[in-house]
VEXTIKOL-835186 format. One record per residue: x, y, z of N, C-alpha, C, O in turn. Coordinates in steps of 0.1 Angstrom, whole numbers, plus 5000, padded with zeros to 4 digits. Layout:
REM VEXTIKOL-835186
XYZXYZXYZXYZ/...
This chain:
REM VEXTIKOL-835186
140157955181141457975176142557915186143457845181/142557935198143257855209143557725210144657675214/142157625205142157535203143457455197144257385203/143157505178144057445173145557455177146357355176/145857595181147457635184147457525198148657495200/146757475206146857405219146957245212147257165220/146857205200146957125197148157105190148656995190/148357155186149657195173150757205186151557115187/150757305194151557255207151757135212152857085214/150757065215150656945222151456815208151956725214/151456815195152256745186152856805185152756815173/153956915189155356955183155756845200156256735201/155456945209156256825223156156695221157056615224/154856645215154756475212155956455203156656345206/156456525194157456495186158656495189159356385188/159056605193159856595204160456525218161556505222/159356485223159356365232160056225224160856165230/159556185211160156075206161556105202162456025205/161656185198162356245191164056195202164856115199/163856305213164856295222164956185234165856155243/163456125232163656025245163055865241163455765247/162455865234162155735228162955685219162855565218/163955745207164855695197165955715202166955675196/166055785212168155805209168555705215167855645223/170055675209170555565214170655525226170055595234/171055455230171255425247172055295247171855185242/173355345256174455235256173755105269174355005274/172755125270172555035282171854895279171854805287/171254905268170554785261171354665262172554685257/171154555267171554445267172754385253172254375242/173754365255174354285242174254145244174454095255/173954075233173553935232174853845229175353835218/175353785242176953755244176753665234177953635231/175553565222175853465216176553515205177153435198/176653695201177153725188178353675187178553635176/179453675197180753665203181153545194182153535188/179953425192180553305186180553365167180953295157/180153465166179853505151180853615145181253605134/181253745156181653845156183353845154183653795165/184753875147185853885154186154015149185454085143/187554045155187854225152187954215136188054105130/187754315133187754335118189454365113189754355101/190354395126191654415120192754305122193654285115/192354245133193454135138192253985133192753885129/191454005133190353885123190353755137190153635135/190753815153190853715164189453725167188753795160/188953645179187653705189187953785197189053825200/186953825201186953935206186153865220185553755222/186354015232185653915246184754075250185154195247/183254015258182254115261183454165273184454115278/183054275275183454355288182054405292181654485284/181154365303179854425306180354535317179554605323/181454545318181354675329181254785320180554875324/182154825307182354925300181254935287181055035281/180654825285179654765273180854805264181054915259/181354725263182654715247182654565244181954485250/183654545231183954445232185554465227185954535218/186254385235187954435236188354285228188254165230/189154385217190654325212191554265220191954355228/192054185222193654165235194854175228195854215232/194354085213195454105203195754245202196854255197/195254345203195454485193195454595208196054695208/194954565217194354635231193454745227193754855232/192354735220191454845209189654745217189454635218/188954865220187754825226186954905212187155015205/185954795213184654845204183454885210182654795212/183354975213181655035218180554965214180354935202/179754935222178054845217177254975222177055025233/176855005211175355105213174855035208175154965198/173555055219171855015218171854845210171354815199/172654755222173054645219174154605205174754505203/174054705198174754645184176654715186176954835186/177554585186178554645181179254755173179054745161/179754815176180054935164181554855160182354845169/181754815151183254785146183654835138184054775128/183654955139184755025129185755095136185655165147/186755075129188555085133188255225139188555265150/187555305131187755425136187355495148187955585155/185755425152185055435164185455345177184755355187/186555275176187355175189188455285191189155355183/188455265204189255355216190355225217189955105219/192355295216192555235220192855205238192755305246/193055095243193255065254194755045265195654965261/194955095276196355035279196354905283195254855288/196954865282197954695284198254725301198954815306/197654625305198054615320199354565323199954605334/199954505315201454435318202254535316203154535326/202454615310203154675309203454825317202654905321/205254835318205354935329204955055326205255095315/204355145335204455295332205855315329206855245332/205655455321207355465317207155615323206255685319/208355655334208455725343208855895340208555995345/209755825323210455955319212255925322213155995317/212455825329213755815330214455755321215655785319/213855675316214555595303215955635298217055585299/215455735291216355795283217555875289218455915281/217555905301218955965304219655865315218955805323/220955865315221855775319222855805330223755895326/222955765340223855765349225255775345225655675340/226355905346227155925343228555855353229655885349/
């Protein structure tokens, strides 16, 4: 009787092993920079440029980065983070009130 329950243990962890460590996604997979000549944003319809430090691929027109899990772009509007604009100044809070 040990037997089988020592087996039946041993396929629930086997399951679980795929389960959580062999299928889940993983942002680290390589993206294949040729898609770049195929791919543009779905909202501004420009190209778009890899970022390998963040694994995105960034809008410049729109400043909106798209996530690549497990090599494949995600482009949907809804899943891109927007991004700040380097040119632009921080705004301090002073703006709006005026030297009398």
């Amino acid at each position: 009787m040990a037997a089988p329950m020592a087996r039946r243990a041993a396929m629930i962890s086997l399951v679980f092993r795929r389960l959580f460590h062999g299928s889940a996604p993983s942002r680290c997979q390589e993206f294949d920079t040729r898609m770049l000549e195929l791919v543009v944003c779905p909202l501004s319809k420009k190209p778009l440029r890899y970022d390998p430090e963040n694994n995105e691929l960034i809008s410049d027109e729109l400043n909106v980065a798209y996530p690549i899990i497990n090599g494949i772009p995600n482009l949907i509007p809804e899943d891109a983070r927007l991004i700040k604009n380097p040119e632009e100044p921080q705004d301090s809070g002073t703006e709006g009130t005026k030297e009398q």
